[in-house]
N, C-alpha and C positions, 0 to 999 in steps of 0.2 A: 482309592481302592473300591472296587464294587462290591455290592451287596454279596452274605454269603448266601449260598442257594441249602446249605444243609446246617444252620448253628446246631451247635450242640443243646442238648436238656440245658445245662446248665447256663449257657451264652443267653437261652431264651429266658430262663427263669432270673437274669441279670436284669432284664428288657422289661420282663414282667416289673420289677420290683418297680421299678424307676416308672413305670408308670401306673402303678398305685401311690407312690407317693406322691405322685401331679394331680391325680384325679381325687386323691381324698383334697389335698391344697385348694382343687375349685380352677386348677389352672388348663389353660386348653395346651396344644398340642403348636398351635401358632408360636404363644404366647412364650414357651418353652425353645421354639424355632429362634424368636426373636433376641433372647437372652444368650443365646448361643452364636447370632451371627449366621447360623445355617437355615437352609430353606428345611418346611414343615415335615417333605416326605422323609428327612435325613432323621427326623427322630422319630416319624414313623419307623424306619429301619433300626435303630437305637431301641426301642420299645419292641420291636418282635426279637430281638437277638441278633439277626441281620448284619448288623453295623456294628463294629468294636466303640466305645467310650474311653475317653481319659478320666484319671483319676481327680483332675482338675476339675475339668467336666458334672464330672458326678458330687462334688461337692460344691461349685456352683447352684447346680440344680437344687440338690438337699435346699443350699441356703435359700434359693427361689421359695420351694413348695412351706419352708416354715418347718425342716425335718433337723430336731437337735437330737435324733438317736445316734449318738459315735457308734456305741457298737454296730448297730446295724449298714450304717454307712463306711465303716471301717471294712466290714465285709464284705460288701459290694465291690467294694477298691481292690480287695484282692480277688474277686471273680474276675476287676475287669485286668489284672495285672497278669495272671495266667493265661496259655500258649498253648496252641497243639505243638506235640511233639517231647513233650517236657515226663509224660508217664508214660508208663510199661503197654499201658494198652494203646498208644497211640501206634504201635507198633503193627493194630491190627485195623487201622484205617484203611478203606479199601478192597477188606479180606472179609469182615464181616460186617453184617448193617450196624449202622450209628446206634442202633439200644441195646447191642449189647455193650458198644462202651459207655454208654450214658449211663447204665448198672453199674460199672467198674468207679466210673467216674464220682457217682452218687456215694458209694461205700468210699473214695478214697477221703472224703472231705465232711463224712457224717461224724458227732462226737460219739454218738449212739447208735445203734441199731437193734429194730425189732423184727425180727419174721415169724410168719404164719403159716403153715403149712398143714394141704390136709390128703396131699393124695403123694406128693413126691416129698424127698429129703432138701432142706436148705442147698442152691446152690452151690454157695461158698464152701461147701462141706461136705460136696458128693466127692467120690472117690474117681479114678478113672475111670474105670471098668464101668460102673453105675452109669455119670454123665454117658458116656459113648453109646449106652444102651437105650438109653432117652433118646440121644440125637440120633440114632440109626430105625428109632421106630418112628421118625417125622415121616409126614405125609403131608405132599408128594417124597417121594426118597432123596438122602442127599446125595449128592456125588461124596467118595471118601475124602478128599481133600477138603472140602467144608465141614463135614463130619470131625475127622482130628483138630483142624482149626478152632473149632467149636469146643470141643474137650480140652484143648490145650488152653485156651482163653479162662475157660472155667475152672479149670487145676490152679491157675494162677493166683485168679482175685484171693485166695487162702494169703495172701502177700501183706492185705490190708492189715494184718495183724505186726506185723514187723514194722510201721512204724512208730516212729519215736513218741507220739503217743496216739498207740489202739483206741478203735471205739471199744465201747461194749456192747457186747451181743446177746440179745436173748432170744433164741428160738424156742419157738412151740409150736410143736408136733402132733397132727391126731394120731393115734395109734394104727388107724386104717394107714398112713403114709407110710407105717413100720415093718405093714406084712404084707403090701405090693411085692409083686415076685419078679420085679421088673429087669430081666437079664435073666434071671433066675436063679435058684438058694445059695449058690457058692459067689454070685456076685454080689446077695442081698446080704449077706452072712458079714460079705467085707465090711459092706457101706457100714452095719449096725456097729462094728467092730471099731471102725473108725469115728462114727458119732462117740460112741462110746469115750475111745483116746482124747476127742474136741471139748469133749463134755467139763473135761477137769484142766483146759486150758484155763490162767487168769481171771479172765473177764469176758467169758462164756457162759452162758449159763443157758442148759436145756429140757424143756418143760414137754412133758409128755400129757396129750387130753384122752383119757382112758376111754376107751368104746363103753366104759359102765357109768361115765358121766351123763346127765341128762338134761344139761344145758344147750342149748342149739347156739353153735356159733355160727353166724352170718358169714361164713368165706370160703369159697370155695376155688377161689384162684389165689396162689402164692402170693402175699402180702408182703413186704416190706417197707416198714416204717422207718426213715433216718432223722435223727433228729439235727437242726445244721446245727452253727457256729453261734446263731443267735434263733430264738422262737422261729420268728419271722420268715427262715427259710429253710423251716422243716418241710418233707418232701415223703410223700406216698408213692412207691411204684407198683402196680398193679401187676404181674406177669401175665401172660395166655398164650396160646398156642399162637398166633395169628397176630403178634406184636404188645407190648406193652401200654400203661399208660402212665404218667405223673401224674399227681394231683396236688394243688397247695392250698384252693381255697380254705378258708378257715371250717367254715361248716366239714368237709372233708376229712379237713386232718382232725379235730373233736368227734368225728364219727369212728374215725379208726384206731385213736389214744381206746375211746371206749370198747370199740371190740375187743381191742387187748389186754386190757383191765378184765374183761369180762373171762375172754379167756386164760386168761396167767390163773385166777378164781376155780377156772374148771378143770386145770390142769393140776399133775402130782407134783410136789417137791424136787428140786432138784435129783435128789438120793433115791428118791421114790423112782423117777423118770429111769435113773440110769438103771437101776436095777431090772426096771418094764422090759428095756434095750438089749438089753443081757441078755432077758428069758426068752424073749422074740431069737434071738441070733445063737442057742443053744437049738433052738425047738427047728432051725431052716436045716 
């Protein structure tokens, strides 16, 4: 089977793993070739995401590199045991570029999740109307059929909640994201009405950072934090206009636990929050 020319976030962050556990081991990339029977560049490919693994495979190697984490190698086994075609968004391979399912993908398999938000509303929790307002002010424009495709993707990921066991989610919101007129008042009025409804879901919880706070948070592009299955392969996705990024180094994700500590501190109480959300979506 050839190389793939597009792994997914997660195919690569499989590849990543597997070769931090070689590299802390002291083992080279040959050395890992030879233990496997296959030539070098194949686990070169193996190590970018590139090339699928067996589960055999990946516990071979553990046993190589001196890696007695079950959990963590337990995990891996089911990254490398997962398939395109198998989720809801696979459906939109093709239709839209690979980060927006790499978002979908990232939320379907996090136990946790945190976002940050300081000019727009949490994806996962925009409303139509809202989403569609976003994607029709991109620049250059879209054509409508990427446009809807685009909102319809985003209506969806709400899905992560159905199953069998939810993350939890905490959003937090600057208050500047709450009185953007974006669409404008009858379409802002919805979204706030709707955060509102999300607000008192389970294992939701939304934090407002009032414009009377006088903490400076460091974020200015939508954050989201996931925490995985084990430490090890929690996961930063950066949002931007002009494509996203992941992040997993360690320095990384300790830089953005702390921003969010810092901002959960600067923000109001759950109760507090909703009622901010209220007064905003009485006053549009």
């Amino acid at each position: 089977m050839p190389p793939r020319d597009n792994p997914t976030a997660r195919q690569a962050r499989l590849g990543a793993e597997l070769r931090k556990l070689r590299e802390r081991a002291g083992r080279t990339a040959r050395e890992a070739a030879g233990l496997l029977s296959i030539d070098q560049a194949k686990i070169s490919h193996i190590e970018a995401g590139r090339v699928g693994v067996s589960e055999e495979r990946i516990r071979r190697l553990a046993t190589f590199y001196s890696c007695d984490d079950e959990p963590l190698i337990a995990a891996l086994c089911g990254i490398a045991a997962e398939h395109r075609g198998q989720h809801w968004f696979d459906e939109y391979r093709g239709i839209l570029t690979p980060g927006f399912l790499d978002v979908a993908e990232l939320e379907l398999h996090a136990t946790a999740l945190r976002s940050m938000q300081s000019v727009t509303f949490p994806g996962i929790f925009q409303t139509e109307n809202y989403a569609r307002a976003l994607f029709e002010g991109v620049v250059p424009k879209l054509p409508p059929d990427e446009v809807d495709a685009r909102v319809e993707y985003r209506r969806r990921r709400i899905c992560v909640f159905e199953r069998d066991t939810p993350p939890r989610f905490e959003a937090i919101i600057h208050e500047a994201a709450l009185r953007m007129r974006f669409g404008g008042r009858k379409v802002v009025r919805e979204q706030l009405e709707h955060l509102v409804d999300v607000s008192h879901m389970p294992l939701v919880t939304v934090r407002v950072i009032p414009f009377t706070s006088e903490d400076f948070i460091e974020v200015t592009q939508p954050v989201l934090y996931a925490h995985g299955i084990v430490p090890q392969l929690d996961t930063v996705q950066i949002d931007a206009a002009f494509g996203g990024r992941f992040l997993d180094a360690e320095a990384d994700l300790q830089k953005y636990r702390a921003l969010f500590d810092i901002a959960e501190r600067a923000s109001l109480d759950p109760e507090e929050s909703r009622q901010l959300i209220h007064h905003i979506a009485r006053e549009m």
